[in-house]
MIMI-194369 format. One record per residue (C-alpha): residue number from 1; residue in one letter; y negated, x, z. Coordinates in pm, 1 decimal. Each point is the difference from the previous one (the first is absolute). Last residue first. Layout:
REM residues N
+-----+-----+----------+----------+----------+
:   n : res :       c2 :       c1 :       c3 :
+-----+-----+----------+----------+----------+
: NUM :   a :        Y :        X :        Z :
...
+-----+-----+----------+----------+----------+
END
This chain:
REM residues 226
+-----+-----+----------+----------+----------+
:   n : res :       c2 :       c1 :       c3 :
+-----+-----+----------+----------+----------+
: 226 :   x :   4160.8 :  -2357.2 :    745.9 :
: 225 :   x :   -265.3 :    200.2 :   -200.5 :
: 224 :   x :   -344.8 :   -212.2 :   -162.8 :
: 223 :   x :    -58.6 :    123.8 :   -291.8 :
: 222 :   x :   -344.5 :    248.8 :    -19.8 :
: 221 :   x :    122.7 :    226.9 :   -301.1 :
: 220 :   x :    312.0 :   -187.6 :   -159.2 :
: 219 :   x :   -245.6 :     54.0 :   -329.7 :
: 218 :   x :    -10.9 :    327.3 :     29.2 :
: 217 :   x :    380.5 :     24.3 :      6.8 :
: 216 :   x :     17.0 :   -189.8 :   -309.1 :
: 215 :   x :   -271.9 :    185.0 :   -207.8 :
: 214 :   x :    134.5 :    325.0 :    110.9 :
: 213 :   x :    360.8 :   -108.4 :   -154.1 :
: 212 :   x :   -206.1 :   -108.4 :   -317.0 :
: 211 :   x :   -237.7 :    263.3 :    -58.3 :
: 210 :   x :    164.5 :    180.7 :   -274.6 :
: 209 :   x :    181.1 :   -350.9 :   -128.2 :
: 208 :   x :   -381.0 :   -118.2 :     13.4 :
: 207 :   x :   -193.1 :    262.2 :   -283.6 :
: 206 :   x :    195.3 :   -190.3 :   -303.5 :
: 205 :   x :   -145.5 :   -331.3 :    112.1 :
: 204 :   x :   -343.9 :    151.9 :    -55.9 :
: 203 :   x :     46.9 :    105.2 :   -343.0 :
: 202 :   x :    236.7 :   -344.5 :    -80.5 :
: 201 :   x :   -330.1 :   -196.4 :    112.8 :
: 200 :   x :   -297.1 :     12.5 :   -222.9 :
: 199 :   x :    222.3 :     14.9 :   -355.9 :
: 198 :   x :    215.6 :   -271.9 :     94.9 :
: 197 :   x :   -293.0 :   -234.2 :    161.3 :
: 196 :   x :   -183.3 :    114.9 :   -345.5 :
: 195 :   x :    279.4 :    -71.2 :   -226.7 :
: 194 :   x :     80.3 :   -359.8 :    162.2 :
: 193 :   x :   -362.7 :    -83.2 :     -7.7 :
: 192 :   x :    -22.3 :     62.2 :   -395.0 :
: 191 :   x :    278.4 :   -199.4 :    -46.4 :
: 190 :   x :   -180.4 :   -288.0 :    164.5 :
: 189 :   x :   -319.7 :     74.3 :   -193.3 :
: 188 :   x :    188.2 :    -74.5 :   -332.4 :
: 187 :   x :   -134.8 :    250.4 :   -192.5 :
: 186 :   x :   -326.1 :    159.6 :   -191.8 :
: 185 :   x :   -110.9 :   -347.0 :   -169.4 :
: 184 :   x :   -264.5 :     94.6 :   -214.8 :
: 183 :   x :   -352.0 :    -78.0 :     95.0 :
: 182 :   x :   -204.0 :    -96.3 :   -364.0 :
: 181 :   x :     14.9 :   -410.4 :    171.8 :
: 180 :   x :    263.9 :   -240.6 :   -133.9 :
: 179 :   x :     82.8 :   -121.9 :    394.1 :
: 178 :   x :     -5.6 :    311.8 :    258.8 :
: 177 :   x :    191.0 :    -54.6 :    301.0 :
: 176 :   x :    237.5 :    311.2 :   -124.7 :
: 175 :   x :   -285.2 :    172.3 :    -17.5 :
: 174 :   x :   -100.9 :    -64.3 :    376.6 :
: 173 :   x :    318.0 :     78.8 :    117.6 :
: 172 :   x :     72.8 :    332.7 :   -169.7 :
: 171 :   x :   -345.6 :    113.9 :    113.1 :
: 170 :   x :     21.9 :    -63.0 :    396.6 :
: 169 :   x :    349.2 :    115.8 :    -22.0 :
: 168 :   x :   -163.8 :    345.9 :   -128.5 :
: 167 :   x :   -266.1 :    -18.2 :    214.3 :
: 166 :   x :    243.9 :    -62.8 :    279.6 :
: 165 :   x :    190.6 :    320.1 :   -115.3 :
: 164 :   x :   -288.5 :    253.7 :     27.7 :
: 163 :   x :    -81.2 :   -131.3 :    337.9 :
: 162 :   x :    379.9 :     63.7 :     93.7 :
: 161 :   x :      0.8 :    289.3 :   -143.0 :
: 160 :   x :   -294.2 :    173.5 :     86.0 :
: 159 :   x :   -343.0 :     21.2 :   -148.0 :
: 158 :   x :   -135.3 :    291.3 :     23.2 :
: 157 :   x :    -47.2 :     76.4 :   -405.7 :
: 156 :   x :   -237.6 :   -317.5 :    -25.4 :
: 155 :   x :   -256.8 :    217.9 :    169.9 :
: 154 :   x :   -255.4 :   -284.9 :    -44.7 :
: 153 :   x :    103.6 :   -236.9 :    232.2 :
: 152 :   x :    246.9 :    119.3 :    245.9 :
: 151 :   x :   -149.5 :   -110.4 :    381.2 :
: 150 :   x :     22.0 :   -375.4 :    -17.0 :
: 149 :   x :    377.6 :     11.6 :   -164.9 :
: 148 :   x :     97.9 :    259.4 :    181.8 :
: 147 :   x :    -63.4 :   -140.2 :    311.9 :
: 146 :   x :    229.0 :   -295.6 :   -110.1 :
: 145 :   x :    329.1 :    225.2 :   -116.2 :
: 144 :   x :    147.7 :     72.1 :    245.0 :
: 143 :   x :    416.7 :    -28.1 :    -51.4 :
: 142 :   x :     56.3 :    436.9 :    -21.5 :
: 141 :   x :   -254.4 :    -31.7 :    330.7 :
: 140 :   x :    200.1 :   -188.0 :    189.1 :
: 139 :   x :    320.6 :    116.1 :    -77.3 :
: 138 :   x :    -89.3 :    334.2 :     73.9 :
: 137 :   x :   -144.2 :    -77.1 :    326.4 :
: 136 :   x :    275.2 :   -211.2 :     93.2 :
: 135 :   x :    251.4 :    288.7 :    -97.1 :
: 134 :   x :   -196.2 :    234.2 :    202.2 :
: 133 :   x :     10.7 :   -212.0 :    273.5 :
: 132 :   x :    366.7 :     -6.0 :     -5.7 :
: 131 :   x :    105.1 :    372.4 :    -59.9 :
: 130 :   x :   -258.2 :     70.5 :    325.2 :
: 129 :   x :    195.1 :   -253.6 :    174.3 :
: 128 :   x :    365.8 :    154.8 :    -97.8 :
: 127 :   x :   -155.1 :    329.6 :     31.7 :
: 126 :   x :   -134.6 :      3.0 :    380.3 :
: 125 :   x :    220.5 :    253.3 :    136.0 :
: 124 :   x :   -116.3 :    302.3 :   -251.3 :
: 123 :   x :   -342.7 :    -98.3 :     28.6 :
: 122 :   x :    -32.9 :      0.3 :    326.2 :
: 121 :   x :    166.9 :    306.7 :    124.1 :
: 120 :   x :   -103.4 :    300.1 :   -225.4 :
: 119 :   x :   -300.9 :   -173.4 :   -187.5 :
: 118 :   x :   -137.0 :   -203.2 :    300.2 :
: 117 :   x :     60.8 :    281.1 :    270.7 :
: 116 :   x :   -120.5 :    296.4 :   -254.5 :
: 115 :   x :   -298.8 :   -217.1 :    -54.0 :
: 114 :   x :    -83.8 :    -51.9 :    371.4 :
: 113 :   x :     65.3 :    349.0 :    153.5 :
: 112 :   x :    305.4 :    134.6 :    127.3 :
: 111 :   x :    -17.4 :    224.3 :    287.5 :
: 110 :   x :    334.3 :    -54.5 :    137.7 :
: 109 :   x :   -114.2 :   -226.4 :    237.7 :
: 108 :   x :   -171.0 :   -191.4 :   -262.9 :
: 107 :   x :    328.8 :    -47.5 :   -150.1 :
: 106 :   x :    186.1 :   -115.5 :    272.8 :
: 105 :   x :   -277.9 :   -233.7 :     99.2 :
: 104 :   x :     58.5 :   -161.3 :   -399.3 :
: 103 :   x :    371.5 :    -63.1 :    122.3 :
: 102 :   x :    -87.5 :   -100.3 :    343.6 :
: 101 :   x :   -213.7 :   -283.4 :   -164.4 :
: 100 :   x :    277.3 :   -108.1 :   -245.6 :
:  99 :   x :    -38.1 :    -93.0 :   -340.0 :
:  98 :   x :    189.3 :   -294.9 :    -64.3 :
:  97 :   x :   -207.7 :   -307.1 :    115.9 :
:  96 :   x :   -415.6 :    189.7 :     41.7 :
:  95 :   x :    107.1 :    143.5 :   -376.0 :
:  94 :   x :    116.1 :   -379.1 :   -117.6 :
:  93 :   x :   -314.4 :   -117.9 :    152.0 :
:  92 :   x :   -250.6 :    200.6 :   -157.3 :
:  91 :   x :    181.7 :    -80.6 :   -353.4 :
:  90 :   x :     -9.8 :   -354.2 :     13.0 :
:  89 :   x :   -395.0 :     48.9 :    112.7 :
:  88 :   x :    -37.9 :    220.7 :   -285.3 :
:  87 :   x :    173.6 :   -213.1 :   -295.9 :
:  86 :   x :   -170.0 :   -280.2 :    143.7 :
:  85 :   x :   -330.2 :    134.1 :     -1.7 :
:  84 :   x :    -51.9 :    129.0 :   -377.6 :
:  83 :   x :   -105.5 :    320.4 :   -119.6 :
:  82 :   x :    -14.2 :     77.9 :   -372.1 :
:  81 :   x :   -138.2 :   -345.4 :    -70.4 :
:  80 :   x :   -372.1 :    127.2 :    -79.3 :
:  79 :   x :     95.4 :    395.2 :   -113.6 :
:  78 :   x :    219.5 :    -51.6 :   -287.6 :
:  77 :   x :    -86.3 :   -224.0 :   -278.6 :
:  76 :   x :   -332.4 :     68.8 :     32.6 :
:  75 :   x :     24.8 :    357.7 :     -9.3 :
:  74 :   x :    142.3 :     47.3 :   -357.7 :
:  73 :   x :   -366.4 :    -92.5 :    -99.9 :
:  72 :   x :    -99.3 :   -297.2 :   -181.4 :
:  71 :   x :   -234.3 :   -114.2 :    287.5 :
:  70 :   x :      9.7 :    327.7 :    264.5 :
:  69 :   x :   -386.9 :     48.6 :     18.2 :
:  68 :   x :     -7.8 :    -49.9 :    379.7 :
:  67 :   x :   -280.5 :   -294.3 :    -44.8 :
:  66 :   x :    245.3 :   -147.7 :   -294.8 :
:  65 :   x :    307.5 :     30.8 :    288.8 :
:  64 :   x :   -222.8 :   -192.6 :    269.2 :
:  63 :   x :   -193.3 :   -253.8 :   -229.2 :
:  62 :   x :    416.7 :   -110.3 :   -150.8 :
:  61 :   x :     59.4 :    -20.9 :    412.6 :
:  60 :   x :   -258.0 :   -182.1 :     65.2 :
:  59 :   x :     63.8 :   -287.6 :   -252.0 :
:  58 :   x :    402.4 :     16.8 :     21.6 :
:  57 :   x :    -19.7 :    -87.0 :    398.9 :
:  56 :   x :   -115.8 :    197.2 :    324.7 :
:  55 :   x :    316.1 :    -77.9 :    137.2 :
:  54 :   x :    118.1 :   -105.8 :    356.5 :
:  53 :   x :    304.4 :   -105.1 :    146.9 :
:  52 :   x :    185.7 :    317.2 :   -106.4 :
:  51 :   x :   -282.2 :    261.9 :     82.2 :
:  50 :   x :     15.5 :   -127.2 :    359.4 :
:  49 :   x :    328.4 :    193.7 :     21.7 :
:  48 :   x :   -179.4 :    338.2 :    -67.1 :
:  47 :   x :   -247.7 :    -95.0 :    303.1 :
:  46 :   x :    228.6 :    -79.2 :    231.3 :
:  45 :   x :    219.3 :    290.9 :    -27.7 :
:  44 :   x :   -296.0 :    173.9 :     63.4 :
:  43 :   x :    -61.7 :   -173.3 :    282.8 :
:  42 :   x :    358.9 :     88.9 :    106.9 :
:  41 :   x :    -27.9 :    367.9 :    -95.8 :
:  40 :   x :   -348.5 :     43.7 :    229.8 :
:  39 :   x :    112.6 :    279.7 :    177.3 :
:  38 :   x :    330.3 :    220.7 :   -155.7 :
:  37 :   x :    246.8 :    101.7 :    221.3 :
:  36 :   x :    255.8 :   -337.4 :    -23.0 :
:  35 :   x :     36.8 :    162.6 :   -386.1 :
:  34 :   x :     82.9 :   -315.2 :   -239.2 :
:  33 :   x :   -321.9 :     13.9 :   -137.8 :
:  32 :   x :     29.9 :    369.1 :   -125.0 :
:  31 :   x :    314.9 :    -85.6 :   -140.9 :
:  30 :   x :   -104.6 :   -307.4 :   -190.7 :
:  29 :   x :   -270.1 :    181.5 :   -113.3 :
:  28 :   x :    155.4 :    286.5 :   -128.9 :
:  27 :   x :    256.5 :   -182.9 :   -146.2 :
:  26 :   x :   -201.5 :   -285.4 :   -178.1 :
:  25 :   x :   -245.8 :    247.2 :   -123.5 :
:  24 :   x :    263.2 :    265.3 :   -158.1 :
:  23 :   x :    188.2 :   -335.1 :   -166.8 :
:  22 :   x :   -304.2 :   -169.8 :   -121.2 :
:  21 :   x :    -90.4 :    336.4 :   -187.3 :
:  20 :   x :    332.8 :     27.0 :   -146.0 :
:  19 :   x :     73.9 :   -344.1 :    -83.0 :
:  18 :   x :   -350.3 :    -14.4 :   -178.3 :
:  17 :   x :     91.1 :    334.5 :   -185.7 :
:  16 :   x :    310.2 :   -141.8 :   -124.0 :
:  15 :   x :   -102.6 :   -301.0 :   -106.3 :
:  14 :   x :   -289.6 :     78.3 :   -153.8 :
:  13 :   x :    140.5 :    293.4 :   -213.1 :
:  12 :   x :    318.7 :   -233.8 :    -77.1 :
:  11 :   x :   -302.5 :   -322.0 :   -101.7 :
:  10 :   x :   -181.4 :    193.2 :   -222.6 :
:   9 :   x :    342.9 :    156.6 :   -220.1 :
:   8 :   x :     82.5 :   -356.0 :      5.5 :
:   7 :   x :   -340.4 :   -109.9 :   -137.7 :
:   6 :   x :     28.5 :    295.7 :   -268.0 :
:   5 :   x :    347.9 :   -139.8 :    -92.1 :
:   4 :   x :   -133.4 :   -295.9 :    -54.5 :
:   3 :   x :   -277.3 :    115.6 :   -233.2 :
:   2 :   x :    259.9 :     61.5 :   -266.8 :
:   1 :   x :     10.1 :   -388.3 :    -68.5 :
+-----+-----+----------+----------+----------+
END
């Protein structure tokens, strides 16, 4: 099927631009929020973390992304889970843990302003965290494939892979239940799962070596020291 290479083509562009854009949010927030200087940051802090005990549910948000015209758009596969809570608030405390308040007062002092402070100082000390977030964020989206399938209905050529690949499972399995009907048996829908779990994951597996001694010291981020 030629079209899976179109899916995978989908699902790189989303990936990568949804990693992006949840990456530029979660930083600037995260080090916004973790400023002692700015009023209001713990209600605010608050308010993002209330987001992950309550959802508006599938109903309101399909009414939400047909009312913003964005159904079988690139758009709905990007902007609704391009931000998400845990990655910031992880993130917010790893800069208030290892960035140092004398550090950023340095800067200041020297007439620094906020974006040179977070992209000079920040940034560069914070990569094995920011190398892990990205990574879930990535991950994440390259294994969504649920809001696709409400949102992608007539532009068939936006479906991703893995939406593209649960069709095909879908359609292997329910011709080869088929007794003496016209449906021809395509394959043995167990084969056909191997493929796709193959064909879905060796992309994304081939990203983690790159990431991998980030990934590990990201993850020691919070432990408790002796």
């Amino acid at each position: 099927d030629t079209s899976i290479m179109r899916s995978m083509f989908v699902t790189v562009v989303v990936t990568v631009t949804f990693t992006a854009i949840g990456m530029f949010l979660t930083i600037c927030a995260a080090y916004v929020l973790s400023r002692k200087t700015l009023k209001g940051r713990k209600v605010m802090t608050f308010l993002i973390m209330l987001t992950m005990y309550f959802v508006a549910g599938t109903i309101p948000d399909y009414l939400l992304m047909s009312n913003l015209h964005m159904l079988d758009t690139w758009w709905c596969l990007i902007l609704p889970l391009c931000f998400a809570p845990y990655n910031l608030l992880i993130m917010k405390n790893n800069f208030q843990t290892n960035i140092s308040d004398s550090l950023i007062e340095a800067a200041v002092i020297d007439g620094a302003s906020h974006f040179t402070i977070l992209s000079k100082i920040v940034v560069p000390l914070s990569k094995p965290i920011i190398a892990t977030i990205a990574l879930f964020y990535a991950v994440g989206r390259w294994n969504a494939y649920q809001d696709a399938l409400y949102y992608i209905k007539q532009n068939t050529s936006l479906r991703p892979l893995q939406l593209k690949l649960y069709y095909l499972v879908v359609a292997a399995s329910e011709s080869f239940q088929a007794e003496g009907g016209n449906v021809g048996v395509l394959t043995n829908p167990e084969v056909l799962k191997a493929a796709c779990v193959i064909f879905a994951t060796v992309p994304i597996i081939i990203v983690y070596p790159f990431l991998q001694k980030y990934f590990v010291q990201g993850t020691m981020v919070g432990a408790v020291k002796e």
